[in-house]
C-alpha positions as CSV (number, residue, x, y, z in Angstrom):
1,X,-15.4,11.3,-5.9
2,X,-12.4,13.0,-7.7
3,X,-10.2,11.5,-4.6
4,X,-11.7,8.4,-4.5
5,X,-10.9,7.9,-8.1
6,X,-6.9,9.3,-7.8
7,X,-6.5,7.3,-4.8
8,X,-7.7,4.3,-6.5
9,X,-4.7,5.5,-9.5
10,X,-2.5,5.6,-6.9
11,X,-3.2,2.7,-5.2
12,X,-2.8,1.1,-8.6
13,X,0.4,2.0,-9.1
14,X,1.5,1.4,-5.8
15,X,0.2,-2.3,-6.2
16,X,2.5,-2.5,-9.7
17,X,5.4,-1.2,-7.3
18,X,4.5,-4.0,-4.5
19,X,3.1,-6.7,-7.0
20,X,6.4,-6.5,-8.8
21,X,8.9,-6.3,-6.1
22,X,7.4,-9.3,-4.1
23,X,7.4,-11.7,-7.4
24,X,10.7,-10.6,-8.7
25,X,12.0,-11.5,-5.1
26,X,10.6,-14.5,-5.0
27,X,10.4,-15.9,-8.7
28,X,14.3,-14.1,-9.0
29,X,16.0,-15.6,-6.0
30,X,13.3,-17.9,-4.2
31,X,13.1,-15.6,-1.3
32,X,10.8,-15.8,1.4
33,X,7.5,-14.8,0.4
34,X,6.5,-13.2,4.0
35,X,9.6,-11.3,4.5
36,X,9.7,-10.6,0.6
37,X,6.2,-9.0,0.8
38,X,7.4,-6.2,3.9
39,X,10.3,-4.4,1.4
40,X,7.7,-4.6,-0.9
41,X,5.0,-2.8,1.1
42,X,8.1,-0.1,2.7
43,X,8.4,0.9,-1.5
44,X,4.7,0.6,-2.6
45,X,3.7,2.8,0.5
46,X,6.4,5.6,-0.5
47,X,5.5,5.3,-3.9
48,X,1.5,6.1,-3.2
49,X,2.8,8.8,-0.1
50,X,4.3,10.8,-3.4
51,X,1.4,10.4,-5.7
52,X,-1.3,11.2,-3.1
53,X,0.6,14.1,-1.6
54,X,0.8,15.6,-5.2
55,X,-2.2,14.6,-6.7
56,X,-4.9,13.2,-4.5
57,X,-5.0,15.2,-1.1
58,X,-2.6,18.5,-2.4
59,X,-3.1,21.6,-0.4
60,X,-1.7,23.0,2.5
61,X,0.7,20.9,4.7
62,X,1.1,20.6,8.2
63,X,3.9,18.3,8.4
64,X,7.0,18.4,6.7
65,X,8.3,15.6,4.6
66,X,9.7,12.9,7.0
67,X,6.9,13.7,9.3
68,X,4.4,13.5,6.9
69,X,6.2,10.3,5.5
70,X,5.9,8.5,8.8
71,X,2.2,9.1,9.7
72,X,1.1,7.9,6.0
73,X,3.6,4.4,6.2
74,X,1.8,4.4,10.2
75,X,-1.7,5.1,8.8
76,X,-1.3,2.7,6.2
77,X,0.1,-0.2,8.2
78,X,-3.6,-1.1,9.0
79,X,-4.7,-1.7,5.3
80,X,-1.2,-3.6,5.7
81,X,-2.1,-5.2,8.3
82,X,-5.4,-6.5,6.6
83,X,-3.3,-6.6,3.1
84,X,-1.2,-9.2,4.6
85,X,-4.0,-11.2,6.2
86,X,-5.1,-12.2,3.1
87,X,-1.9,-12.3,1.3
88,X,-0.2,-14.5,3.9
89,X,-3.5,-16.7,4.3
90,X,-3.7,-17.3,0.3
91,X,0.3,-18.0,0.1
92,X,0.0,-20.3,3.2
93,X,-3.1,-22.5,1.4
94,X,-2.8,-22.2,-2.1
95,X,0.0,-23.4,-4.4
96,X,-0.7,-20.6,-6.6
97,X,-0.2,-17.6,-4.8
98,X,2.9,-19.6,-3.4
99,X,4.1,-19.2,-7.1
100,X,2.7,-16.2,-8.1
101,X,2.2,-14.2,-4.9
102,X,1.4,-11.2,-6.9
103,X,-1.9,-12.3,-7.7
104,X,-2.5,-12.5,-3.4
105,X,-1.0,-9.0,-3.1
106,X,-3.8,-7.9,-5.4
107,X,-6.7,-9.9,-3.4
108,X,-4.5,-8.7,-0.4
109,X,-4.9,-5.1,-1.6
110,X,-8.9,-4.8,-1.9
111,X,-8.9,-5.7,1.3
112,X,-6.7,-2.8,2.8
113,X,-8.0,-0.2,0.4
114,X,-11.5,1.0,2.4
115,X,-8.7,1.3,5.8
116,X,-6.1,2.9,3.7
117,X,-8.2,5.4,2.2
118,X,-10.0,6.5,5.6
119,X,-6.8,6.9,7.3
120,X,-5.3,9.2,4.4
121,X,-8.1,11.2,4.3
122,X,-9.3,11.5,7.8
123,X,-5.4,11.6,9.5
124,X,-2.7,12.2,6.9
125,X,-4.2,14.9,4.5
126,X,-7.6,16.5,6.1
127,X,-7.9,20.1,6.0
128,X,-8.3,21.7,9.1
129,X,-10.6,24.4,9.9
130,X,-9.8,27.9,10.7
């Protein structure tokens, strides 16, 4: 439970880091909301990589830091991929998200969390035996 809870922290601040990137882009200089949204998972995914490596799955490493850094962005591309589903779906239909896109990063978001936690847990930071 105690990693289930800080990866829920960290996936909260990682959604403040993606939430706010992707609406300052587009509310700041009427970017493109798609191409707005991948810069803004690239920073949100290193931001939750650094709190989850510290706080929610520390311990003994087997990778060092770019390797590590590249199987959590791979790992998490598929609660991206589900993440951006959503996002891209509600942006496409709704005028609302199409002006506030952060609120479909956050329905984006509880979509990818059950993948994103699996694959950091099971991949990125398990313990191996022996």
């Amino acid at each position: 439970m105690r990693q289930v809870a800080l990866f829920c922290i960290g996936g909260f601040f990682g959604f403040l880091i993606d939430a706010g990137i992707v609406q300052f882009l587009v509310s700041s200089f009427d970017a493109n909301p798609y191409l707005s949204r991948l810069l803004s998972f690239l920073c949100a995914a290193t931001g939750t990589w650094l709190f989850n490596r510290r706080f929610t799955f520390k311990g003994v490493r087997h990778y060092g830091h770019l390797g590590e850094w590249s199987r959590y962005l791979f790992a998490m591309s598929g609660g991206f991929a589900v993440n951006f589903t959503i996002y891209s779906t509600l942006v496409y239909h709704t005028t609302l998200a199409q002006r506030l896109p952060a609120l479909a990063v956050a329905v984006g978001s509880l979509g990818g969390f059950v993948v994103n936690f699996s694959a950091s847990r099971l991949w990125i930071f398990r313990h191996r035996k022996g």
